[in-house]
N, CA, C and O atoms as a CHARMM CRD file, in Angstrom:
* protein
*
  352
    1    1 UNK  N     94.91700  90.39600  80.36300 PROA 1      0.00000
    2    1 UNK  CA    93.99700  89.88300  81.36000 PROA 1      0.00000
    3    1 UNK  C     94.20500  88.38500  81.50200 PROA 1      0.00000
    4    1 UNK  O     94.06900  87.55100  80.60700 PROA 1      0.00000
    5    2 UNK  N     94.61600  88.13300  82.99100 PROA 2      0.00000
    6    2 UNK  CA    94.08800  86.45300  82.90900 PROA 2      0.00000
    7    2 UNK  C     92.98700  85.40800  82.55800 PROA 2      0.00000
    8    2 UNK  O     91.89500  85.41100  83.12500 PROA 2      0.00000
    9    3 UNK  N     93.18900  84.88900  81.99700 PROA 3      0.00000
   10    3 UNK  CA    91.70400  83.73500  81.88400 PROA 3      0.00000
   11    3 UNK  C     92.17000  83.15600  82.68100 PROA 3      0.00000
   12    3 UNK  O     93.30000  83.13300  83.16800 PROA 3      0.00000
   13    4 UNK  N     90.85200  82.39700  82.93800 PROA 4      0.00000
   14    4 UNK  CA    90.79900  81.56100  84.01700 PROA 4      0.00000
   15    4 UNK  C     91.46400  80.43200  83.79600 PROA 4      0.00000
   16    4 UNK  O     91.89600  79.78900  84.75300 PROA 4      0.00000
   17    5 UNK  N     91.62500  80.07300  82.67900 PROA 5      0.00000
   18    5 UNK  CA    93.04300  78.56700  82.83500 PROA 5      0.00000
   19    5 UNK  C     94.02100  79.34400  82.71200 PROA 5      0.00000
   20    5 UNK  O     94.89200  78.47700  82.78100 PROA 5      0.00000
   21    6 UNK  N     94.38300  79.95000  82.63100 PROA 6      0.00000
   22    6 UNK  CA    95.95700  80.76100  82.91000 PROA 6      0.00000
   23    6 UNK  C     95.99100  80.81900  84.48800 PROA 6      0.00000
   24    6 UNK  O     97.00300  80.67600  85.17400 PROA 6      0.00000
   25    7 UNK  N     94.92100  81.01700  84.87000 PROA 7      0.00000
   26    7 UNK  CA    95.37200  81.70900  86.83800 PROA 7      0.00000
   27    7 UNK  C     95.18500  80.00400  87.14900 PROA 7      0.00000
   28    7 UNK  O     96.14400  79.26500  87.37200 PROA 7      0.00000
   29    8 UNK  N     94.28000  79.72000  87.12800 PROA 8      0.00000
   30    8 UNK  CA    94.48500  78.27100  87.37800 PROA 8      0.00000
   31    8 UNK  C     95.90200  77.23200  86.97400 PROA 8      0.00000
   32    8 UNK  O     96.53500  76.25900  87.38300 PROA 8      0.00000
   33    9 UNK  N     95.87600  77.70200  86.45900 PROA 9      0.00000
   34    9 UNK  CA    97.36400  77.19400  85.95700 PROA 9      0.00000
   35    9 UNK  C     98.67900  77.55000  87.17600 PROA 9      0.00000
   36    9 UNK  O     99.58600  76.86200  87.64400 PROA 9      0.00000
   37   10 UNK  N     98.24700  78.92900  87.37600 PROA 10     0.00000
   38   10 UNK  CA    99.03400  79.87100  88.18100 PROA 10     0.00000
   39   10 UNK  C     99.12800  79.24300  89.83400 PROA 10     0.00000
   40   10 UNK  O    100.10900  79.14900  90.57100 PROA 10     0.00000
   41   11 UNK  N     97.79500  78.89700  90.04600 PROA 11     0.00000
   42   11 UNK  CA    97.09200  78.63100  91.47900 PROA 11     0.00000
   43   11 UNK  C     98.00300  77.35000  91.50600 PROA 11     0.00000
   44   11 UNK  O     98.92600  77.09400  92.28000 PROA 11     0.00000
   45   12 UNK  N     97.53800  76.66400  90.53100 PROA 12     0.00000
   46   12 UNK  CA    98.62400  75.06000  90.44300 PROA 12     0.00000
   47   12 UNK  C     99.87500  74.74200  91.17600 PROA 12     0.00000
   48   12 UNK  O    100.15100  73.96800  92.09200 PROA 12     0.00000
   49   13 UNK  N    100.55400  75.62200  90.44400 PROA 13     0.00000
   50   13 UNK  CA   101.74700  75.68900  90.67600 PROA 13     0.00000
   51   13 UNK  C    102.49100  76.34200  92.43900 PROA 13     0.00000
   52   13 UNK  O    103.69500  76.28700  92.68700 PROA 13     0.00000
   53   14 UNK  N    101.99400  76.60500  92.90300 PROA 14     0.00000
   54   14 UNK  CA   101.89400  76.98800  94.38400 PROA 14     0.00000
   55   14 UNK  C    101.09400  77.16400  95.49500 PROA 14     0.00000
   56   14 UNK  O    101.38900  77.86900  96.46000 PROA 14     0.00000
   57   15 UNK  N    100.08000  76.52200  95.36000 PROA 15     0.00000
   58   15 UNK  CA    99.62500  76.47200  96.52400 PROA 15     0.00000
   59   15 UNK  C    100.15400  75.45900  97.38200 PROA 15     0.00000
   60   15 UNK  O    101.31100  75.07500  97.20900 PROA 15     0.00000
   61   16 UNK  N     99.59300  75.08500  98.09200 PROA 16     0.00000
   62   16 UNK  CA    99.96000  74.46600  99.60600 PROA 16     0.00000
   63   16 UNK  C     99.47200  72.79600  99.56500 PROA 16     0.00000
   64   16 UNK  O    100.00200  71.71600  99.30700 PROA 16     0.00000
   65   17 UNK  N     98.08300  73.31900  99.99700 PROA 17     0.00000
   66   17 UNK  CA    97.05600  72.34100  99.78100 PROA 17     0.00000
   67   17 UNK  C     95.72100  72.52200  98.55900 PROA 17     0.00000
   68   17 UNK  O     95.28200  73.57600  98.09900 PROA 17     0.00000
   69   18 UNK  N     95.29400  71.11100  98.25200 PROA 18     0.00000
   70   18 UNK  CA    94.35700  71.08400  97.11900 PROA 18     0.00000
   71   18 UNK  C     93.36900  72.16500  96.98900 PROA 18     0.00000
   72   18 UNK  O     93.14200  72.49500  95.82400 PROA 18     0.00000
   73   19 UNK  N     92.80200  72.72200  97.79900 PROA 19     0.00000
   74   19 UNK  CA    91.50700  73.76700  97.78900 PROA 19     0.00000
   75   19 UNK  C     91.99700  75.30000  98.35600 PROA 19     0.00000
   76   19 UNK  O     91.36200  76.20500  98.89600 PROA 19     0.00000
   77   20 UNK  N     93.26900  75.17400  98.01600 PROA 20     0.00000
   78   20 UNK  CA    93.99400  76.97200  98.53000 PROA 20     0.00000
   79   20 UNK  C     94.05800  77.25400  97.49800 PROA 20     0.00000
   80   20 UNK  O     94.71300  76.75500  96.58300 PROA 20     0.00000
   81   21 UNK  N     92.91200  78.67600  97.53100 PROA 21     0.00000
   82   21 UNK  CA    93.45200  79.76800  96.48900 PROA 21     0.00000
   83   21 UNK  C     93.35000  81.21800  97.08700 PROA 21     0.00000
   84   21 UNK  O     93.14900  82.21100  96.38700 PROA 21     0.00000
   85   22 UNK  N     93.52300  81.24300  98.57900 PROA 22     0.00000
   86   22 UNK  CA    93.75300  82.32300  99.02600 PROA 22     0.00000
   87   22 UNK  C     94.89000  82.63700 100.09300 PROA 22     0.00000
   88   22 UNK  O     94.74800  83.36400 101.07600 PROA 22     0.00000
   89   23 UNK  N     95.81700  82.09200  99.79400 PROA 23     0.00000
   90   23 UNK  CA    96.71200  82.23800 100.85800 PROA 23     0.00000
   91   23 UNK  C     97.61400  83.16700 100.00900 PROA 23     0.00000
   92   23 UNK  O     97.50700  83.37100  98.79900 PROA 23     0.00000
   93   24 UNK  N     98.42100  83.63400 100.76600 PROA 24     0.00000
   94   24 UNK  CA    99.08900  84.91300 100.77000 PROA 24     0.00000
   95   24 UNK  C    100.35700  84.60700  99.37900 PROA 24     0.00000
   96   24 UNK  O    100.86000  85.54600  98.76400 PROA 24     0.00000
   97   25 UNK  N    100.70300  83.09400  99.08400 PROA 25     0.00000
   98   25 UNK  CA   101.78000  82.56600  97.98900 PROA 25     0.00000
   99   25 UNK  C    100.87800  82.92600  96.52900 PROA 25     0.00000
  100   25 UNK  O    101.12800  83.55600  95.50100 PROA 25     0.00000
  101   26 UNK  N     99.77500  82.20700  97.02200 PROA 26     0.00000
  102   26 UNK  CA    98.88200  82.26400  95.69400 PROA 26     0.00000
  103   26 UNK  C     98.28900  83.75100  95.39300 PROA 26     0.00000
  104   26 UNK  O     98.10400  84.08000  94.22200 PROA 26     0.00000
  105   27 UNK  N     98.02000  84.56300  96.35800 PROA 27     0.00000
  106   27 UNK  CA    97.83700  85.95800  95.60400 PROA 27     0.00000
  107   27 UNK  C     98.71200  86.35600  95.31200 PROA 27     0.00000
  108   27 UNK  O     98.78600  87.37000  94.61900 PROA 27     0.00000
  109   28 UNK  N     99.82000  85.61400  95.79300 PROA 28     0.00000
  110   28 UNK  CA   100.85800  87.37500  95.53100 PROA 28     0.00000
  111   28 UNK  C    101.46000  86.43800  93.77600 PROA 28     0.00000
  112   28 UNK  O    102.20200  86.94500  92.93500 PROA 28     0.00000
  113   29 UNK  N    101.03900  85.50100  93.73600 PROA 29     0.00000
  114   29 UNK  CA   101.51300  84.28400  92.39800 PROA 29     0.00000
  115   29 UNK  C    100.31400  84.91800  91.22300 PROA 29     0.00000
  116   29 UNK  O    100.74200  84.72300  90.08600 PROA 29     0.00000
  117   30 UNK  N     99.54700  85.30800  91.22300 PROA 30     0.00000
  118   30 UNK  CA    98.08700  85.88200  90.61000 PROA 30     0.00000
  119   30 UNK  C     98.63900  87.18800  90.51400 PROA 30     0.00000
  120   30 UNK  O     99.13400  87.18000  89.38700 PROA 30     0.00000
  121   31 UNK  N     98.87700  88.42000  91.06400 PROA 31     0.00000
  122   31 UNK  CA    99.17200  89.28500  91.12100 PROA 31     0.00000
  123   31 UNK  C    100.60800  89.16200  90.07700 PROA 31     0.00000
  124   31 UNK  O    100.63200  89.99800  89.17400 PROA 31     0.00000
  125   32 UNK  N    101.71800  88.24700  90.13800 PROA 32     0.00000
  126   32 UNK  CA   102.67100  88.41900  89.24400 PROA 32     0.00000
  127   32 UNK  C    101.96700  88.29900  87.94300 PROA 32     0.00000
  128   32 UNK  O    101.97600  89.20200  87.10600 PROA 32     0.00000
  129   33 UNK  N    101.23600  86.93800  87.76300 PROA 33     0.00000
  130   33 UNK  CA   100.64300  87.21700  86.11700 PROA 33     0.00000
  131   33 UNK  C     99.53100  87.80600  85.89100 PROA 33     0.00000
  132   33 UNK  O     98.81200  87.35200  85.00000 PROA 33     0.00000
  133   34 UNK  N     99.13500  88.91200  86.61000 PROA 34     0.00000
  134   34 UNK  CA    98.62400  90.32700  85.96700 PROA 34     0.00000
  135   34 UNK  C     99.15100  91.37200  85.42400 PROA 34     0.00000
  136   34 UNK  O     98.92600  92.12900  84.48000 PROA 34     0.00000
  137   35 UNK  N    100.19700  91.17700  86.56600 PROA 35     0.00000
  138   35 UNK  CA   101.33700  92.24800  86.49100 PROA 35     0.00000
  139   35 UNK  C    102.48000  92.02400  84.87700 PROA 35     0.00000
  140   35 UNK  O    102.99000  92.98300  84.29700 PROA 35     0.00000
  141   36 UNK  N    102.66400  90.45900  84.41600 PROA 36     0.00000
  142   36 UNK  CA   103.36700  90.36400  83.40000 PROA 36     0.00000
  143   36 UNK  C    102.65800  90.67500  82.06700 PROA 36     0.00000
  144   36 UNK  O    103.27600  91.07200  81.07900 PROA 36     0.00000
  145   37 UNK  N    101.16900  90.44900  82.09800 PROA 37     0.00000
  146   37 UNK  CA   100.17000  90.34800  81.18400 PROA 37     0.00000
  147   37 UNK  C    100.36600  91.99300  81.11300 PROA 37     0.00000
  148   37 UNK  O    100.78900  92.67500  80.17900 PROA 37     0.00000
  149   38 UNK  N    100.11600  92.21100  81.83600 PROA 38     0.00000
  150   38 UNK  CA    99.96700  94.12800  81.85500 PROA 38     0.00000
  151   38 UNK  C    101.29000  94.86700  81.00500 PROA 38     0.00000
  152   38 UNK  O    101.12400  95.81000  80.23100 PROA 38     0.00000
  153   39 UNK  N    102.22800  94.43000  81.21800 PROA 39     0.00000
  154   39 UNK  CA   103.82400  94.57100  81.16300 PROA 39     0.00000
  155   39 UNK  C    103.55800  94.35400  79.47500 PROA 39     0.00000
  156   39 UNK  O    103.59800  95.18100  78.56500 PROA 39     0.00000
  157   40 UNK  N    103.35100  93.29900  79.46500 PROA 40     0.00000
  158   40 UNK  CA   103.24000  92.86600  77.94200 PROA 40     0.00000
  159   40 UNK  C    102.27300  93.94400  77.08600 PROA 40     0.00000
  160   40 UNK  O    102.64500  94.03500  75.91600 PROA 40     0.00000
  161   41 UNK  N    101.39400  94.57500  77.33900 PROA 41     0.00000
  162   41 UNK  CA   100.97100  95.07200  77.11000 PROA 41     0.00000
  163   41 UNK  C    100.71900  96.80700  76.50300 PROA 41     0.00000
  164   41 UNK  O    100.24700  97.54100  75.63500 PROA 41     0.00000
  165   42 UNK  N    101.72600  96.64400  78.19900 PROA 42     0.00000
  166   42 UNK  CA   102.23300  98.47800  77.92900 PROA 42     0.00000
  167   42 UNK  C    103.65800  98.52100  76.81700 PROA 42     0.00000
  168   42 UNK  O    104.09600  99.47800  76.17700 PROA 42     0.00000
  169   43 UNK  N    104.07400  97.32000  76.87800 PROA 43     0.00000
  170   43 UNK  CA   105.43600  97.11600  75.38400 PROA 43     0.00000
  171   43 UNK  C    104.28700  97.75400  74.18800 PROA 43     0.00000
  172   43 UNK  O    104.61700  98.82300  73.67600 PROA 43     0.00000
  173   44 UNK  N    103.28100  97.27900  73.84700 PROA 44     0.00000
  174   44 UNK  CA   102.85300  97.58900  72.81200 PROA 44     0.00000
  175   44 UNK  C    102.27700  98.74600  72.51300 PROA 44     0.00000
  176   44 UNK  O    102.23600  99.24400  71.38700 PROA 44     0.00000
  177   45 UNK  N    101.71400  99.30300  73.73800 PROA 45     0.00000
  178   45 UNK  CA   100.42500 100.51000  73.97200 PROA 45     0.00000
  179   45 UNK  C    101.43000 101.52600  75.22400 PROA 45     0.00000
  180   45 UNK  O    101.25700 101.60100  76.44100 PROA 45     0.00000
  181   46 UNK  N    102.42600 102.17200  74.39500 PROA 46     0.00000
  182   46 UNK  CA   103.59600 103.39000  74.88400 PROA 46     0.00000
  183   46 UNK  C    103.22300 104.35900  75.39600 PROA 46     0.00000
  184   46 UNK  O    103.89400 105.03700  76.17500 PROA 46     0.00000
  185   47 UNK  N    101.88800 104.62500  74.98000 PROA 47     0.00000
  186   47 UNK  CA   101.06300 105.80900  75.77900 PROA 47     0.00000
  187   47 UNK  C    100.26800 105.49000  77.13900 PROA 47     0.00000
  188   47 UNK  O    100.07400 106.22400  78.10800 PROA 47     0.00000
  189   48 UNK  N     99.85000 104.09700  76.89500 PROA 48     0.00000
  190   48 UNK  CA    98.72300 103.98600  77.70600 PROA 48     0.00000
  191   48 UNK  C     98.70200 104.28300  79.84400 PROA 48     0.00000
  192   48 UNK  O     98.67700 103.56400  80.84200 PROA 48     0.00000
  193   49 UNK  N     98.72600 105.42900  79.60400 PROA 49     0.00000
  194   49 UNK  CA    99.00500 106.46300  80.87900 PROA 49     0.00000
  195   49 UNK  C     98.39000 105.49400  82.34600 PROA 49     0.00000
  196   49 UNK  O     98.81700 105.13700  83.44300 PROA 49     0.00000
  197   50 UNK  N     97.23900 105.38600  81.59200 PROA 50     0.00000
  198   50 UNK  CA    96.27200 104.58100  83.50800 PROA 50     0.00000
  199   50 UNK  C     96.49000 103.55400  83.03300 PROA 50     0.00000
  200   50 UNK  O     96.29900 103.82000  84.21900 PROA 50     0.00000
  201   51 UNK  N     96.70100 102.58700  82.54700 PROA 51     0.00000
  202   51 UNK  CA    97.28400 100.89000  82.45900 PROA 51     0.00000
  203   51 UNK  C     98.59000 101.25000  83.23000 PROA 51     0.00000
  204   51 UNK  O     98.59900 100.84000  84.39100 PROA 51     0.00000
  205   52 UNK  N     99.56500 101.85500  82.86600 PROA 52     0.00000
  206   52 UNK  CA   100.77600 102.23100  83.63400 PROA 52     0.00000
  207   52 UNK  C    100.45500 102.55600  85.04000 PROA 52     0.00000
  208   52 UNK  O    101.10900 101.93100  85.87500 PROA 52     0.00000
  209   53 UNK  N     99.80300 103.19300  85.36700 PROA 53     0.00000
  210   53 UNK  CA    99.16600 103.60200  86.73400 PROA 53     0.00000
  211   53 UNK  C     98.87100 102.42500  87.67000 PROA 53     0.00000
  212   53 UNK  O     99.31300 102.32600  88.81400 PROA 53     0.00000
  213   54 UNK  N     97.97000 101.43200  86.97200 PROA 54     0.00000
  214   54 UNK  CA    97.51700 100.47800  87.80600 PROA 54     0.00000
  215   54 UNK  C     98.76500  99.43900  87.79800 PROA 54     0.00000
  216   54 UNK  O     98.77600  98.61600  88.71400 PROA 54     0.00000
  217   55 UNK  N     99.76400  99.40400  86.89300 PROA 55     0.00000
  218   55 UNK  CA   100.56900  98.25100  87.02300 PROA 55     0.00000
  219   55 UNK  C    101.14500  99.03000  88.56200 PROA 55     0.00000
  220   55 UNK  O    100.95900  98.66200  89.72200 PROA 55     0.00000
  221   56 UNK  N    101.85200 100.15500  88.05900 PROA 56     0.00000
  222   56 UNK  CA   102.77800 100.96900  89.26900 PROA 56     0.00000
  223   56 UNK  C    101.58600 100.31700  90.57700 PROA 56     0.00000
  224   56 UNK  O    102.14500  99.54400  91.35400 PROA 56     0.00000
  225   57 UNK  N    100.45000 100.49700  90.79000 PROA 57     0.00000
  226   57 UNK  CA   100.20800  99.81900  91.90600 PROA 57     0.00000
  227   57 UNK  C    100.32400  98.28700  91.94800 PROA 57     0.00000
  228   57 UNK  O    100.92200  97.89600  92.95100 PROA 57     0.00000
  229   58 UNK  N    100.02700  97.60100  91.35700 PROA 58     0.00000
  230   58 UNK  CA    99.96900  96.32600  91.37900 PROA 58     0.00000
  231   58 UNK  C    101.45300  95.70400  92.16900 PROA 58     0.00000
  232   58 UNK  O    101.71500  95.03500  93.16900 PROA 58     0.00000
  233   59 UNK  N    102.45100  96.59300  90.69000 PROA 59     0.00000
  234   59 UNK  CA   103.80700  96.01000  91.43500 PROA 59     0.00000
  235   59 UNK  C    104.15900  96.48100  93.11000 PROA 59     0.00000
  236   59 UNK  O    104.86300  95.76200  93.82000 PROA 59     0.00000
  237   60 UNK  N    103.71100  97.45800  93.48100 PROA 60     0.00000
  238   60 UNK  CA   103.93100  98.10900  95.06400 PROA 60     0.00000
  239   60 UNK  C    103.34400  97.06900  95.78000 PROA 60     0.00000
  240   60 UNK  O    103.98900  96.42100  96.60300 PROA 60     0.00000
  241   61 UNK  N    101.37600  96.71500  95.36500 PROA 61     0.00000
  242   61 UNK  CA   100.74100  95.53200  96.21000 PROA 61     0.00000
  243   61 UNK  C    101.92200  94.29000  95.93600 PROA 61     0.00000
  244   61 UNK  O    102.62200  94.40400  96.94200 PROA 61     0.00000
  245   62 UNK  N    102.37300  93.43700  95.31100 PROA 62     0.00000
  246   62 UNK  CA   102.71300  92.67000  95.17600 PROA 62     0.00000
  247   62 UNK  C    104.26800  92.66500  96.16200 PROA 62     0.00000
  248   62 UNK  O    104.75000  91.68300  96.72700 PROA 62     0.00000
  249   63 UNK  N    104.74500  93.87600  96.14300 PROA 63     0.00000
  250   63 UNK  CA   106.16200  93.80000  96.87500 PROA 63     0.00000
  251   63 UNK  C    105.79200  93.99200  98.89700 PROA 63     0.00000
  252   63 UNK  O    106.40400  93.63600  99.90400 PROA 63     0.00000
  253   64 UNK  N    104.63400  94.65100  98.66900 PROA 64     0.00000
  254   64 UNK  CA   104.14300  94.78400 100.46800 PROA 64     0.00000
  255   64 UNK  C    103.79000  93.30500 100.53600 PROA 64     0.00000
  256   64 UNK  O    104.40700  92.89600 101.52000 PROA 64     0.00000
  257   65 UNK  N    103.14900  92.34100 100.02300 PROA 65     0.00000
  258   65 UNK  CA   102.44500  90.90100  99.79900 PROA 65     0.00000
  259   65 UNK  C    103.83600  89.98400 100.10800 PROA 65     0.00000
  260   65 UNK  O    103.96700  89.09300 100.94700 PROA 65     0.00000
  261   66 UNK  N    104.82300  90.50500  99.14900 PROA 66     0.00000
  262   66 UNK  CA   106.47500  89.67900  99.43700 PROA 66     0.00000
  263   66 UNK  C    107.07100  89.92100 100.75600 PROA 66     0.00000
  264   66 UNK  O    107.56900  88.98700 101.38400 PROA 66     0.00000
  265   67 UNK  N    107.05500  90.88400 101.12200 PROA 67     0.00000
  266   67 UNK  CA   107.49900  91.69100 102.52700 PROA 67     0.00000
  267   67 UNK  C    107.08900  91.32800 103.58100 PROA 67     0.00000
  268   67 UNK  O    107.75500  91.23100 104.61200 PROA 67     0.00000
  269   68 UNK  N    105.57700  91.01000 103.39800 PROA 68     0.00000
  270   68 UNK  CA   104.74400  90.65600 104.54100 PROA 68     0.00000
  271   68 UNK  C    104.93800  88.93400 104.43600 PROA 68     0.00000
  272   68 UNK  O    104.82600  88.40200 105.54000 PROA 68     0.00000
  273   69 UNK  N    105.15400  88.16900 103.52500 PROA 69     0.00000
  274   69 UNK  CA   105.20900  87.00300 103.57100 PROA 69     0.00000
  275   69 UNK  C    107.02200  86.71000 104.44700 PROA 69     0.00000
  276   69 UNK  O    107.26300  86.06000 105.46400 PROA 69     0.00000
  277   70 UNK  N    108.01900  87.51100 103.51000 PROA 70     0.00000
  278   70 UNK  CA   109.30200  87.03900 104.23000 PROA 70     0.00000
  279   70 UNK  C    109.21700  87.31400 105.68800 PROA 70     0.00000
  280   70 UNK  O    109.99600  86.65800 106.38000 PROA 70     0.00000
  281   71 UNK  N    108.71100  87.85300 106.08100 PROA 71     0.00000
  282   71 UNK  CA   108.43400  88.04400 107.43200 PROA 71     0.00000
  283   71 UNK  C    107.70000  86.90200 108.46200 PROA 71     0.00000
  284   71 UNK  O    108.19500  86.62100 109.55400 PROA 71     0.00000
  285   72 UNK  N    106.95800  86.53800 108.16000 PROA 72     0.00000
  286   72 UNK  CA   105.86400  85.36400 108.31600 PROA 72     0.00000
  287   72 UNK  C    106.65100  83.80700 107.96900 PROA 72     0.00000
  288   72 UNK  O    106.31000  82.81300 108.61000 PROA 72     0.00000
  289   73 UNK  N    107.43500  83.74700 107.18500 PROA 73     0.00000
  290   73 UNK  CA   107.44400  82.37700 106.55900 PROA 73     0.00000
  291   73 UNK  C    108.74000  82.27100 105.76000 PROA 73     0.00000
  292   73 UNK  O    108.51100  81.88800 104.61200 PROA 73     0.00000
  293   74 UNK  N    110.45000  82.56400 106.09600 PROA 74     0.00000
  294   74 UNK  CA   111.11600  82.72800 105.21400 PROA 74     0.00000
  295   74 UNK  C    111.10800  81.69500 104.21800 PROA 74     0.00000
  296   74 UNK  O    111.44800  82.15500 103.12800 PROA 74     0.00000
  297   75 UNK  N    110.77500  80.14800 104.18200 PROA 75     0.00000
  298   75 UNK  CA   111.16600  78.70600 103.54700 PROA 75     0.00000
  299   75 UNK  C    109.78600  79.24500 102.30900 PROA 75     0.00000
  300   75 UNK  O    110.04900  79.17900 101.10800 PROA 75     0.00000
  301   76 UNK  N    108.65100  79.65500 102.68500 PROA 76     0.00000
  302   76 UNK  CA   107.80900  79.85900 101.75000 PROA 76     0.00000
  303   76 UNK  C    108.18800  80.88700 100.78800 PROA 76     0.00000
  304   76 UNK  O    107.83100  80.93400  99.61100 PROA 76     0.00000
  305   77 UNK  N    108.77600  81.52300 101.26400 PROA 77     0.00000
  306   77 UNK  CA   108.81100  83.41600 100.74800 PROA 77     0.00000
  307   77 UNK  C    110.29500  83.10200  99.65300 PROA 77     0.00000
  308   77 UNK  O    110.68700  83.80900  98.72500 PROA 77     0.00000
  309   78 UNK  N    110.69600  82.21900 100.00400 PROA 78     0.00000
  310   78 UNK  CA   112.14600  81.97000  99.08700 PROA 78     0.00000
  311   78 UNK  C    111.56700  81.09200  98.35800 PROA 78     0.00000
  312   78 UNK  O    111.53900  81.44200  97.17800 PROA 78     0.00000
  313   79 UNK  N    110.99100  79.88400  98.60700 PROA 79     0.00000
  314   79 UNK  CA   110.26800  78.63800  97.03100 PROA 79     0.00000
  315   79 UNK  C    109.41000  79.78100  96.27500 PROA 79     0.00000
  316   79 UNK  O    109.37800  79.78100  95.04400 PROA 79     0.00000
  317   80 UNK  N    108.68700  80.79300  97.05500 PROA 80     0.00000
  318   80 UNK  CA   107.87400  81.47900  95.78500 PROA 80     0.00000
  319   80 UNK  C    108.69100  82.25800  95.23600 PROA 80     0.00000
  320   80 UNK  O    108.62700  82.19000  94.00800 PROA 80     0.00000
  321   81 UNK  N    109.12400  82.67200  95.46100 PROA 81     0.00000
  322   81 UNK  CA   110.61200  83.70100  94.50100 PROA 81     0.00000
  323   81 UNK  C    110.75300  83.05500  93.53500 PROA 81     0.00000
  324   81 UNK  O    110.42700  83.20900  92.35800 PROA 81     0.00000
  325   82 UNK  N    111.48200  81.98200  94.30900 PROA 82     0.00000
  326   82 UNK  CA   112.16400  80.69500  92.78500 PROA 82     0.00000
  327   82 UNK  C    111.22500  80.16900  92.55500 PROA 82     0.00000
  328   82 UNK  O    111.58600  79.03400  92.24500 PROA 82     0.00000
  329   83 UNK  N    110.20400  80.22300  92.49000 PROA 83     0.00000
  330   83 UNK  CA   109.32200  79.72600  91.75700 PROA 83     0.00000
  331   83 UNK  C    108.76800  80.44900  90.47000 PROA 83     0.00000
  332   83 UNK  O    108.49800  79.92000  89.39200 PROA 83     0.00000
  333   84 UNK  N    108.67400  81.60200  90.77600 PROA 84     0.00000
  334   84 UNK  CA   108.05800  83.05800  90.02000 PROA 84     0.00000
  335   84 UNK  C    109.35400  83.20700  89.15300 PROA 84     0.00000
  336   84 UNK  O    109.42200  83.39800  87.93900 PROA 84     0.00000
  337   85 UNK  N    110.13500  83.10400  89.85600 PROA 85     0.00000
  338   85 UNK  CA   111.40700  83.57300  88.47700 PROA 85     0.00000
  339   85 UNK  C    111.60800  85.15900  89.02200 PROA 85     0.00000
  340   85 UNK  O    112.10400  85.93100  88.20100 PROA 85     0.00000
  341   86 UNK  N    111.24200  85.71800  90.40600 PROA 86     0.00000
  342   86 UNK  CA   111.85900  86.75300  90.81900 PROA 86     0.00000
  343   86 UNK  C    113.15900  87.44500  91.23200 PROA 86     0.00000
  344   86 UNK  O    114.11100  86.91600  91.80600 PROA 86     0.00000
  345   87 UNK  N    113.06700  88.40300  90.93800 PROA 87     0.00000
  346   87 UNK  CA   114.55800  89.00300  91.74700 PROA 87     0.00000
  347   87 UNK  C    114.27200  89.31900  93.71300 PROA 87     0.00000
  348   87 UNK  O    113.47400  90.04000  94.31100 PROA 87     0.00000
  349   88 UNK  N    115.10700  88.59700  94.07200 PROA 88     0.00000
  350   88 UNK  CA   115.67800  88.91300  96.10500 PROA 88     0.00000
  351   88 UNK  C    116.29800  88.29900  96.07000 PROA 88     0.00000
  352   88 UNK  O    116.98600  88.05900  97.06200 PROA 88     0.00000
């Protein structure tokens, strides 16, 4: 789970302007470190069936969120990649 200085931390690092924490870089930037926290997680807990479930969605939201951004904004949609440390 994120704490809140972890996502803040997260928000930091990409937003736009000082008071954005809802634009489409920064969720889909929030959504990666749930998604890694989760990851980390299921390494340890091999069974854990619905944690697996919700990542499998998370990662789908997060790739429609990428999709819909390269579309909209290629210069943004490529700094958040390299920013995240993603694969495209």
């Amino acid at each position: 789970m994120l704490t809140k200085r972890k996502k803040q931390n997260v928000i930091k690092k990409v937003q736009v302007h000082e008071k954005d924490t809802g634009s489409d870089g920064v969720q889909t930037a929030i959504l990666s470190g749930r998604i890694d926290e989760l990851a980390k997680h299921l390494k340890k807990n091999k069974k854990d069936v619905h944690s697996r479930r919700g990542l499998i969605k998370m990662v789908g939201d997060r790739r429609k969120r990428l999709k819909y951004l390269e579309k909209k904004d290629k210069k943004q949609y490529s700094a958040l990649v390299k920013t995240l440390g993603l694969k495209k």
